[in-house]
C-alpha positions as CSV (number, residue, x, y, z in Angstrom):
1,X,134.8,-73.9,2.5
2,X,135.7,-71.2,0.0
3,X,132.3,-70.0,-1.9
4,X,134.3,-70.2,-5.3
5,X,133.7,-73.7,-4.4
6,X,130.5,-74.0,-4.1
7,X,129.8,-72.5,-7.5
8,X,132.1,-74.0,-9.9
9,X,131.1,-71.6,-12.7
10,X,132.1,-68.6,-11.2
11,X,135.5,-69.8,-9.7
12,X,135.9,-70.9,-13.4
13,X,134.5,-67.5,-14.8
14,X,136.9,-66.0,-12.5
15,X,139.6,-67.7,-13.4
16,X,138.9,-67.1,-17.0
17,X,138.7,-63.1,-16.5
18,X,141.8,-63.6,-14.4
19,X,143.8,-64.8,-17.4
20,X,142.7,-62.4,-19.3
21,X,144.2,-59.2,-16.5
22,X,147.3,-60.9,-16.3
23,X,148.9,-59.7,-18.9
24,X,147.7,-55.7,-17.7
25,X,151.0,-55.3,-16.3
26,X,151.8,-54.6,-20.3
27,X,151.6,-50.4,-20.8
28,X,148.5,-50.6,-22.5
29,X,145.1,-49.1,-22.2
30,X,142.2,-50.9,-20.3
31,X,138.8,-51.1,-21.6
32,X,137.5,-52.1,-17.7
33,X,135.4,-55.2,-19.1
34,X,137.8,-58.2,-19.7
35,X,140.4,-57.7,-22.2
36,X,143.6,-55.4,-23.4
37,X,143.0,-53.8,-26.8
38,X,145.0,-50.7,-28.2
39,X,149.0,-50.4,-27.0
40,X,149.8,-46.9,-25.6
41,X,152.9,-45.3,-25.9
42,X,151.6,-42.7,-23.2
43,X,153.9,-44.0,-19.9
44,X,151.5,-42.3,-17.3
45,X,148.2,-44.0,-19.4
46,X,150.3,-47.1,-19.0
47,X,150.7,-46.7,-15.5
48,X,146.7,-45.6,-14.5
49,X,145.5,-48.5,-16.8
50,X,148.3,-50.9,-14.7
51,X,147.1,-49.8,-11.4
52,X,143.3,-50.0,-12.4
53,X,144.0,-53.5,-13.8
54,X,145.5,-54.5,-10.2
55,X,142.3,-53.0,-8.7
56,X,139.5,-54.1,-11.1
57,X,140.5,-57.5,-10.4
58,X,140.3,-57.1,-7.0
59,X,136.7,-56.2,-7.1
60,X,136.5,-59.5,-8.9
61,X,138.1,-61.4,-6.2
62,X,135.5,-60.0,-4.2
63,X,132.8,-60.2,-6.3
64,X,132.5,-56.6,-6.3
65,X,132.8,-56.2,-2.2
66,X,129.4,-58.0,-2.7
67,X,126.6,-58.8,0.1
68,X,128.1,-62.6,-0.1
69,X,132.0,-61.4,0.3
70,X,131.2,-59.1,3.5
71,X,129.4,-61.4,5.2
72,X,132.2,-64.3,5.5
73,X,134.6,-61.5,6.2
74,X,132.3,-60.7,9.5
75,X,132.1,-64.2,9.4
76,X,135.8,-64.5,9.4
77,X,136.4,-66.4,6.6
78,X,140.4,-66.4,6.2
79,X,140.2,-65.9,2.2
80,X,137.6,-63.5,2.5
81,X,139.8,-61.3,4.7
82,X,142.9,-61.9,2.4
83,X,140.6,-60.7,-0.7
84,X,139.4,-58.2,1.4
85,X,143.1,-56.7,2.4
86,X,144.1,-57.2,-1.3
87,X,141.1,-55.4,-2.0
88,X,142.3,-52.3,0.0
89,X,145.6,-52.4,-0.8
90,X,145.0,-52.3,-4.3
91,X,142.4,-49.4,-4.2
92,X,145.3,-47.1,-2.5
93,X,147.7,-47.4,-5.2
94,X,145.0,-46.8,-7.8
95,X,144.2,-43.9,-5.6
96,X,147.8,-42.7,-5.3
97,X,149.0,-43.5,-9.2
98,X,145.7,-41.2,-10.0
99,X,146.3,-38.8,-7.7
100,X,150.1,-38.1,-8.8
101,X,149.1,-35.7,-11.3
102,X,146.7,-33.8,-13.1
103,X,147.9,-35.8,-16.2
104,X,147.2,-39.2,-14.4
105,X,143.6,-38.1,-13.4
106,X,143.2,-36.9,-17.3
107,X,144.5,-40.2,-17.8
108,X,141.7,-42.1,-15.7
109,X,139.1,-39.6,-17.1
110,X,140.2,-41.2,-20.6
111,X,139.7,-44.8,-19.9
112,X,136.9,-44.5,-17.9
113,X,134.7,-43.1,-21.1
114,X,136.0,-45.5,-23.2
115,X,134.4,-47.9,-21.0
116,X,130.9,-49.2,-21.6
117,X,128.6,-47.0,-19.6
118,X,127.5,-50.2,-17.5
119,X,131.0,-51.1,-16.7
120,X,131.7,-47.6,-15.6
121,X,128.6,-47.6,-13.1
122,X,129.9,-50.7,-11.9
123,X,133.6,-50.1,-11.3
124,X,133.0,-46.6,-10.3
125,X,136.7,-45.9,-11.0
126,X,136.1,-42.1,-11.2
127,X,135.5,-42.0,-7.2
128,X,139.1,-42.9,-7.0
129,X,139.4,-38.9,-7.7
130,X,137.6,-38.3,-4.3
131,X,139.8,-36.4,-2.2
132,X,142.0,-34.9,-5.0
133,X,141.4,-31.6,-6.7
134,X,143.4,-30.0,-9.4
135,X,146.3,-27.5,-8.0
C-alpha cells in the first residue's frame, strides 16, 4: 500500500501543490514555495526556474527524500523506488542546466534569494552548484 494512501491529506496536499508546478514548464520565474508569479523574458532564468520546478517537485514526491520515503525504498516499495529514480534524475538536469554557465548559476543565485529563507534551507537548491566553479 502506497503511504499517500494512508494519509489522505497529504496525497491531496500533494496533489494540490502538484497542480500548482504543472504549469512551470512556462519561462517564468519560481518563487520555490507553491506558485508562479512574475513572467521572465530572460530564456536562461526560464530554463533554471523549469529545471528547478521539475526537481522541487520531486522532493515533494518524496516528501523531501524523508525518513518515511527511504525506508520503503530499502523496503522495496515499487513507487518508492520510481520516486526515488525520478528523484535522481531530475536532480542531474537541475545540476547540469545550472552548471551550463556562469549566467545559469547567477540565474539560480537569483531565485534562490527571492525565496523565503525557510524554503531556501529546505530545498537547499544552492548545493546544486557543488562541483562547479566559475572558469
Amino acid at each position: 500500500m502506497d503511504y499517500n494512501q494512508r494519509d489522505p491529506d497529504r496525497a491531496s496536499n500533494r496533489q494540490r501543490e502538484h497542480s500548482r508546478l504543472v504549469n512551470a514548464q512556462s519561462v517564468a520565474a519560481y518563487d520555490g514555495v507553491t506558485h508562479m508569479y512574475d513572467f521572465t523574458s530572460d530564456p536562461i532564468e526560464g530554463e533554471v526556474c523549469s529545471a528547478l520546478a521539475c526537481y522541487k517537485h520531486a522532493l515533494i514526491d518524496t516528501d523531501y527524500n524523508g525518513v518515511l520515503h527511504r525506508l520503503l525504498c530499502w523496503a522495496g516499495d515499487n513507487d518508492a523506488r520510481a520516486r526515488a529514480a525520478t528523484l535522481d534524475r531530475a536532480e542531474h538536469h537541475a545540476r547540469s542546466v545550472v552548471g551550463k554557465s556562469p549566467d545559469h548559476r547567477a540565474a539560480l543565485e537569483r531565485i534562490v534569494r527571492r525565496q523565503p529563507d525557510h524554503v531556501a534551507e529546505q530545498d537547499k537548491f544552492l548545493a546544486l552548484l557543488d562541483g562547479y566553479v566559475d572558469a
